[in-house]
N, C-alpha and C positions, 0 to 999 in steps of 0.2 A: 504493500500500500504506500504511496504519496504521502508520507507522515507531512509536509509542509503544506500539502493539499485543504487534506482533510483539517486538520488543525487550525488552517489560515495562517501559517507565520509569518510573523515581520522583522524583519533584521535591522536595526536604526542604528544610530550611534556613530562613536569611535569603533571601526572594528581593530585596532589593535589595544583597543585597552579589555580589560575584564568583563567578562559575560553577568548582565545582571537578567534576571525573566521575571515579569511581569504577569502575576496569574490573578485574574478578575474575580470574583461571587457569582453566587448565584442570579441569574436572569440578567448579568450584564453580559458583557463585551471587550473585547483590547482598547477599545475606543475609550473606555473610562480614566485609562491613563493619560490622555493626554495633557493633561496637564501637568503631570510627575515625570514623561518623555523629555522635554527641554534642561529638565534640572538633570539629571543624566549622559546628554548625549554627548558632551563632550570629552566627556572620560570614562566610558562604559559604552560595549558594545549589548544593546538594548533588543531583547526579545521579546517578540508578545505576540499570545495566539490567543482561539477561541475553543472553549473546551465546543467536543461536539454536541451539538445541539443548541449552540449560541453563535452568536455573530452570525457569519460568513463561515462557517466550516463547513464541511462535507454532511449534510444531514445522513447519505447513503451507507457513511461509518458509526452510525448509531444504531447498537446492540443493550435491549432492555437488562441483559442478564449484566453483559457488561460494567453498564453505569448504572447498576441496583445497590452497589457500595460504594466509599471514594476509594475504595483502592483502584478502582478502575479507571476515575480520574487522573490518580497518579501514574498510573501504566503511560494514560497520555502525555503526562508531564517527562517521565524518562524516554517516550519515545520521541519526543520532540529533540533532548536533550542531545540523542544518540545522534540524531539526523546532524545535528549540527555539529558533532563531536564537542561538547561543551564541558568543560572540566572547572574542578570548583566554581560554579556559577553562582552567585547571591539568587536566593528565588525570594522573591514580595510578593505572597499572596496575600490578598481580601477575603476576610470574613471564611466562608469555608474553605478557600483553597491557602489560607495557612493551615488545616490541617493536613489535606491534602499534599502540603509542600514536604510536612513530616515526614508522612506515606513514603511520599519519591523520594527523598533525602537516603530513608532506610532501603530501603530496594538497590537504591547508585548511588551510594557516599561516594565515589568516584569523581560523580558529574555534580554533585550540589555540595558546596562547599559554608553556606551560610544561609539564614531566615530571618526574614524581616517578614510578622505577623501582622498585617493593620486588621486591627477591629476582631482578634478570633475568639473562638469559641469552640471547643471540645467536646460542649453537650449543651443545647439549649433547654432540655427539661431541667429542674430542682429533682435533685435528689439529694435522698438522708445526707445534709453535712456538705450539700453543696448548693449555690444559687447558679442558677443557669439564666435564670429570667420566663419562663415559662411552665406554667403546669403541665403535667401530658395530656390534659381535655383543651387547655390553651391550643397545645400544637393539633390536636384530634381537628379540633374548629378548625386551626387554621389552612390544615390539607384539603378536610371536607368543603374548605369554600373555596380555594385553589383547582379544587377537582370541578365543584360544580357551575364554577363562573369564571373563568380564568380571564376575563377580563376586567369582570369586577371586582375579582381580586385585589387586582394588579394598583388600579386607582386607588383602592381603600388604601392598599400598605407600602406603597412608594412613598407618599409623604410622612408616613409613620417611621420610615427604616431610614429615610432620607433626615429625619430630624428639617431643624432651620425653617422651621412653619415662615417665617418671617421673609424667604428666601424663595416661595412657592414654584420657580422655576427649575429649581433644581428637584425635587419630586417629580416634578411635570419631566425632567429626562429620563429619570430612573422608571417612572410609569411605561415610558412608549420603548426604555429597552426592554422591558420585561414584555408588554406586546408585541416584540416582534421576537418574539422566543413562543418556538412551537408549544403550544399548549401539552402535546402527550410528553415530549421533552423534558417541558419546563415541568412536568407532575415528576415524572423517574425522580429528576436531578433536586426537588422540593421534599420528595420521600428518604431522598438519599441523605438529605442536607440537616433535615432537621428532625432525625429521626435515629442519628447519628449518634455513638458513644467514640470519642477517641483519648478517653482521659487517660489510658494505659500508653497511649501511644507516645504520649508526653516522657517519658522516662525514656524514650529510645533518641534523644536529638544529644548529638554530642560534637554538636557544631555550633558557631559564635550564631546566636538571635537575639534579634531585636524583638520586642513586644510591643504595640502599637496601640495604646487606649486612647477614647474620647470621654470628656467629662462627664458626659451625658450620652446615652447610647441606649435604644431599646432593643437592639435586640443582644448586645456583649454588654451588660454591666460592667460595673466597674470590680464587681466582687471577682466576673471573670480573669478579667484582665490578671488581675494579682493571685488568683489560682494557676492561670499557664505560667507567671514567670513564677513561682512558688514551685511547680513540677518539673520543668526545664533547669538545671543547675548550671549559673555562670550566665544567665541569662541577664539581657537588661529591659527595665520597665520605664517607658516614657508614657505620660499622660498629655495628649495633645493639649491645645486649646483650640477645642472644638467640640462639636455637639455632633450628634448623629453616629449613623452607621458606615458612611462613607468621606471620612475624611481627603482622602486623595483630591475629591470636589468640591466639597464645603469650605477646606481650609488648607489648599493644597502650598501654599507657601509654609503653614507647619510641618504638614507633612514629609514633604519632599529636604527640609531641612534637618528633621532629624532621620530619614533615610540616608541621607549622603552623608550626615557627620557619621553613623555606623559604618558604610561601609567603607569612609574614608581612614578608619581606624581600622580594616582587615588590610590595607595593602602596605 
């Protein structure tokens, strides 16, 4: 298979300085980066694809059994990795594909050399001794109405995950990425995402990461945020100044700042 194909890669940057990758959330796109791409390209050869069944990827490469866990995700993530023979590469995921980066990290320590977390999250239920931010009839609703209306979904909980009520434009993007994410797609990759346990997985990263909070975040609290670097040993924890779930767009001059003083401290 066409791993650049299917995937959609994009190659930006310095290509001789250090490979950093770029992995989006659920019901976005590569495209969310752009405003984190500038702060990078001059010193960092700059990766970003679309997991399948987002962006611009190969829909024809989407297998249910597949992407029914993130490790399948991650398969993606190392096969992109392969394609471009990419060695210690910093991977930046969003919201679930920091765990996902985990995944791929363990699979190729080879190819991923470091993690920058924005916004993650390990488990979005509460359980015994832990806050996640959601009950399991919480997340039961929230798939039941994802399944049943996936476009009324979409409007209700963009501006809710988007934060910045005050900002309503920025909701209003994260709505129309998420409609244009196939509906049975966007359900697998919604079952997979938050339905998800990877708190074990956290003990396995034995690579320099960054941790990536906002002050305010409905769907990673803040109790999250300081449960992954609490799991993760030798990890560091920045607390943006920012609100929401997607910092990279709300407040991407913090972001991208404490990105690059990270990775500016691996070379």
């Amino acid at each position: 298979m066409d791993i650049p194909r299917r995937n959609n890669v994009t190659v930006t940057g310095n290509p001789h300085g250090p490979a950093v990758v770029l992995a989006h959330g659920f019901g976005c796109d590569q495209n969310m980066w752009r405003l984190t791409v500038p702060a990078l390209a001059e010193d960092y050869r700059v990766v970003l694809f679309d997991y399948v069944g987002a962006g611009r990827s190969d829909p024809s490469a989407f297998s249910q059994d597949r992407y029914a866990t993130l490790g399948g995700y991650a398969l993606d993530v190392v096969e992109v990795c392969e394609a471009l023979d990419l060695r210690d590469a910093a991977f930046v995921g969003h919201s679930v594909s920091a765990m996902i980066g985990v995944l791929a990290a363990r699979l190729a320590p080879e190819r991923i050399g470091a993690l920058v977390m924005v916004a993650p999250s390990p488990r979005y239920i509460d359980d015994e001794g832990y806050r996640g931010g959601f009950s399991a009839e919480d997340i039961d609703e929230l798939l039941e109405s994802l399944e049943s209306n996936y476009l009324g979904w979409s409007a209700a909980m963009a501006p809710v995950i988007m934060g910045n009520a005050e900002r309503p434009e920025l909701g209003e993007e994260l709505k129309n990425s998420f409609c244009a994410t196939d509906p049975e797609m966007a359900r697998v990759f919604a079952h997979t995402t938050f339905l998800s346990d990877s708190r074990d997985d956290l003990k396995s990263v034995g690579v320099p990461t960054l941790v990536l909070e906002c002050t305010q975040d409905a769907i990673a609290p803040r109790e999250v945020g300081a449960y992954v670097h609490r799991a993760i040993p030798g990890s560091t924890l920045v607390t943006l100044d920012a609100t929401g779930h997607c910092p990279h767009l709300s407040a991407p001059e913090a972001t991208n700042e404490a990105i690059t003083t990270f990775l500016a401290g691996l070379r």
